[in-house]
N, CA, C and O of each residue as an XYZ file, in Angstrom:
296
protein
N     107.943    118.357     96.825
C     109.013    117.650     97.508
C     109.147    116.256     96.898
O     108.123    115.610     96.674
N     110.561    115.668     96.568
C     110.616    114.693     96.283
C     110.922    113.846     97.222
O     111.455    114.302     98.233
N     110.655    112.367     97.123
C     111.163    111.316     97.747
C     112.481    111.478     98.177
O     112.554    111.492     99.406
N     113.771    111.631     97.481
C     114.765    112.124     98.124
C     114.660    113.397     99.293
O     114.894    113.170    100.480
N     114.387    114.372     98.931
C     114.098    115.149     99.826
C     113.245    115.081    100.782
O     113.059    116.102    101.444
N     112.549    113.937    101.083
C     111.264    113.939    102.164
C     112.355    113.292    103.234
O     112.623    112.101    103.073
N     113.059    114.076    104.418
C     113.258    113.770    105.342
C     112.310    113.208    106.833
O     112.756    112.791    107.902
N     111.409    113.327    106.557
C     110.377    112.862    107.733
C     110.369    112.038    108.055
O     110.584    111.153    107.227
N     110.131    111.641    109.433
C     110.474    110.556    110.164
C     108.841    109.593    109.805
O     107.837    110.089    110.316
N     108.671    108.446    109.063
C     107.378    107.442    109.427
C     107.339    106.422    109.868
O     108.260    105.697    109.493
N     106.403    105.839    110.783
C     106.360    104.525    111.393
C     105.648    103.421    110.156
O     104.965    103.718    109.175
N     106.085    102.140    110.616
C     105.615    101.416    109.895
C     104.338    100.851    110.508
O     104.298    100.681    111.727
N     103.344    100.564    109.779
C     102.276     99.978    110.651
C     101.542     98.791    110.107
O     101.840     98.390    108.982
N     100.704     98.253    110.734
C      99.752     96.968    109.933
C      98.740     97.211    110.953
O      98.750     97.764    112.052
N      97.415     96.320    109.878
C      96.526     96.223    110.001
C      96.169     94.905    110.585
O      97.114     94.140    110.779
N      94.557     94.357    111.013
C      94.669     93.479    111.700
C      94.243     92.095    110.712
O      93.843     91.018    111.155
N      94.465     92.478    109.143
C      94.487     91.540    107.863
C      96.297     91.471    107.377
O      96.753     91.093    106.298
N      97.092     92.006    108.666
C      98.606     92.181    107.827
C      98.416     92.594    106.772
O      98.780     91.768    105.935
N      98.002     93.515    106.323
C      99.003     94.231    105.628
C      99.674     95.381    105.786
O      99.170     96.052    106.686
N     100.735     95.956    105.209
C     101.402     96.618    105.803
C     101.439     98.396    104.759
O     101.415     98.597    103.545
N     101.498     99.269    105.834
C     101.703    100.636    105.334
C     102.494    101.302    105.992
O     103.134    100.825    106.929
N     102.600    102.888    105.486
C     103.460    103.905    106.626
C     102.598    104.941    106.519
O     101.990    105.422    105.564
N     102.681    105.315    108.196
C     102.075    106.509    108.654
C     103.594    107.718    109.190
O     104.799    107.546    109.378
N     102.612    108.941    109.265
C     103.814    109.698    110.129
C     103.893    109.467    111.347
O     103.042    109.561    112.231
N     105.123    109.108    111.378
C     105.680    109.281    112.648
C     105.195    109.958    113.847
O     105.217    111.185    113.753
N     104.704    109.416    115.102
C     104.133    110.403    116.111
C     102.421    110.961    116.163
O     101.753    111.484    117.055
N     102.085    110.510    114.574
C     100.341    111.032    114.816
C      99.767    109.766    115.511
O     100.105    108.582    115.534
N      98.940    110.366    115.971
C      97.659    109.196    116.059
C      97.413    108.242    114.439
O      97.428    108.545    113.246
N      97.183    106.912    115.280
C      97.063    105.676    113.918
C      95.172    106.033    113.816
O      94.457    106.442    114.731
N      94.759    105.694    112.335
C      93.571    105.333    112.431
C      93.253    103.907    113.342
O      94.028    103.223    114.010
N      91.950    103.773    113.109
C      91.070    102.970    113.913
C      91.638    101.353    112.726
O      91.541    101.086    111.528
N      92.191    100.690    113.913
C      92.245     99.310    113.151
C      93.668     98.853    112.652
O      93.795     97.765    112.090
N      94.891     99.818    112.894
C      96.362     99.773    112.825
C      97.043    100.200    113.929
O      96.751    101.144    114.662
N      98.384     99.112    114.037
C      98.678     99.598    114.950
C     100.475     99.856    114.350
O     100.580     99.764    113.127
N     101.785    100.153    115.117
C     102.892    100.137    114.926
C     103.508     99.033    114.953
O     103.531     98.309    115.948
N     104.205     98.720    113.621
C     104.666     97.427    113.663
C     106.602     97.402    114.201
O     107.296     96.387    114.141
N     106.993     98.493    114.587
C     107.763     98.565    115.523
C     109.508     99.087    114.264
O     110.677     98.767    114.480
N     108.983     99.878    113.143
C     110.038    100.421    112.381
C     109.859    101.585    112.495
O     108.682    101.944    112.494
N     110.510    102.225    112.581
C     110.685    103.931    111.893
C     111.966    104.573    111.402
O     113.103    104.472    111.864
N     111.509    105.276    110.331
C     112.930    105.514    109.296
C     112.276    106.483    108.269
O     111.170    106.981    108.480
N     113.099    106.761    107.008
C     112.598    107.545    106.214
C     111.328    107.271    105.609
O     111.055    106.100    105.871
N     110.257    107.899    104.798
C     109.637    107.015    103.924
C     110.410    106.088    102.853
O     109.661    105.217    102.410
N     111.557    106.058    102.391
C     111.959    105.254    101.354
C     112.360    103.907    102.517
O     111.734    102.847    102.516
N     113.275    104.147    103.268
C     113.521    103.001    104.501
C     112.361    102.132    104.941
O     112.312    100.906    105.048
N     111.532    102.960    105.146
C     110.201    102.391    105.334
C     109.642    101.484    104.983
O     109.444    100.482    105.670
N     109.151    101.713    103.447
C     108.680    101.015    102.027
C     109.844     99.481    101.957
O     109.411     98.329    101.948
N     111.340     99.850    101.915
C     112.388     99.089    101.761
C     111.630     97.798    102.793
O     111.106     96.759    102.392
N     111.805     98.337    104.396
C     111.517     97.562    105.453
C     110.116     97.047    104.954
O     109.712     96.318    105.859
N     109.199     97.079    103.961
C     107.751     96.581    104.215
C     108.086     95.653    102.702
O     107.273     94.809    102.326
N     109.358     95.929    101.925
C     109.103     95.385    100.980
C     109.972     93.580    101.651
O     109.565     92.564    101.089
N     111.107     93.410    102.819
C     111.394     92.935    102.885
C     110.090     92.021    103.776
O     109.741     90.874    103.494
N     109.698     92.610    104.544
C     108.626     91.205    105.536
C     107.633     91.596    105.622
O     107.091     91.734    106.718
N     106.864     92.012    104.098
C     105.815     91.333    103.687
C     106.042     90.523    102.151
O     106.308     90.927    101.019
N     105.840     89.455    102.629
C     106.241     88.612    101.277
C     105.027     87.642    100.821
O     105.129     86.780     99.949
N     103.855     87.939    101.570
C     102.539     87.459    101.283
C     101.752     88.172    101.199
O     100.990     88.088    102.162
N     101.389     89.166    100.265
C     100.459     90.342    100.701
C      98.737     89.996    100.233
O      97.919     90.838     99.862
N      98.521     88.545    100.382
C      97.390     88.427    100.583
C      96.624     88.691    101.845
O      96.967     88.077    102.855
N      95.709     89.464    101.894
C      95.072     89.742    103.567
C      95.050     88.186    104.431
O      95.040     87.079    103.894
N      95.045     88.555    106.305
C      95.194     86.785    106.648
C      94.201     86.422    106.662
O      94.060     85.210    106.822
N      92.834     87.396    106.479
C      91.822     85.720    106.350
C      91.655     84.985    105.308
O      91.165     83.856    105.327
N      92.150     85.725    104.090
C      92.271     84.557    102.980
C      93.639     83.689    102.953
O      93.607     82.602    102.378
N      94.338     83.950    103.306
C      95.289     82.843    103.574
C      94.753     82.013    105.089
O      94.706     80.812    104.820
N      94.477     82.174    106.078
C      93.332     81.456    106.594
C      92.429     80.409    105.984
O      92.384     79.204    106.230
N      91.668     81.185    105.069
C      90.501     80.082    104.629
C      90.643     79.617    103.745
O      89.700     79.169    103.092
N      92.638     79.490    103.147
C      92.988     78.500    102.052
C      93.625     77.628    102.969
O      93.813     76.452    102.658
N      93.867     77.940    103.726
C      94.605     76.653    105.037
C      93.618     76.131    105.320
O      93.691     74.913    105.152
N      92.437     76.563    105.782
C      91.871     75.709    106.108
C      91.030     74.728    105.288
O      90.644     73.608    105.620
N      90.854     75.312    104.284
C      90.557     74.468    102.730
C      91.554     73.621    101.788
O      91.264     73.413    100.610
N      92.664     73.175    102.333
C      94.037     72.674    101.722
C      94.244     73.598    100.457
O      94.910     73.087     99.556
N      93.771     74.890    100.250
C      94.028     75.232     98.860
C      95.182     76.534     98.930
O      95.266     77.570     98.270
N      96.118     75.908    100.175
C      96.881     77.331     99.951
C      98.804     76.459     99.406
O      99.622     75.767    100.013
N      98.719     77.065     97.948
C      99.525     76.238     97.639
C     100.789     77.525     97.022
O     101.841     77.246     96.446
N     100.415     78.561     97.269
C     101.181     79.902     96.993
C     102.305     79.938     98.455
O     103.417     80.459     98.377
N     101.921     79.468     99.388
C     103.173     79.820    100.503
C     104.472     79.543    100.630
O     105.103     79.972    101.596
């Protein structure tokens, strides 16, 4: 099956370092993600994760460059 053809419905989800993935739609999340409140195709999906995540450093290292004045990437 291709990407075009993958009609399945997936949620978007994150972790508790933000970052962001897609699960299917309707399963149980693993341990440690939850729904970040999208669902759409997988390509919609990806689209939606490419627009708001625009820092994909995990947050405790952007954390412990804030708190070290060394976060000069934001």
């Amino acid at each position: 099956m291709t990407d075009a053809e993958d009609d399945r419905q997936y949620d978007v989800v994150v972790n508790d370092e933000e970052q962001y993935s897609i699960w299917f739609a309707g399963r149980d999340l693993p341990p440690g993600w939850s729904r970040a409140g999208h669902t759409g195709t997988r390509q919609d999906c990806l689209d939606h994760i490419d627009r708001v995540w625009t820092d994909i450093r995990p947050l405790s290292v952007r954390r412990g460059l804030e708190e070290t004045g060394g976060d000069s990437a934001a």
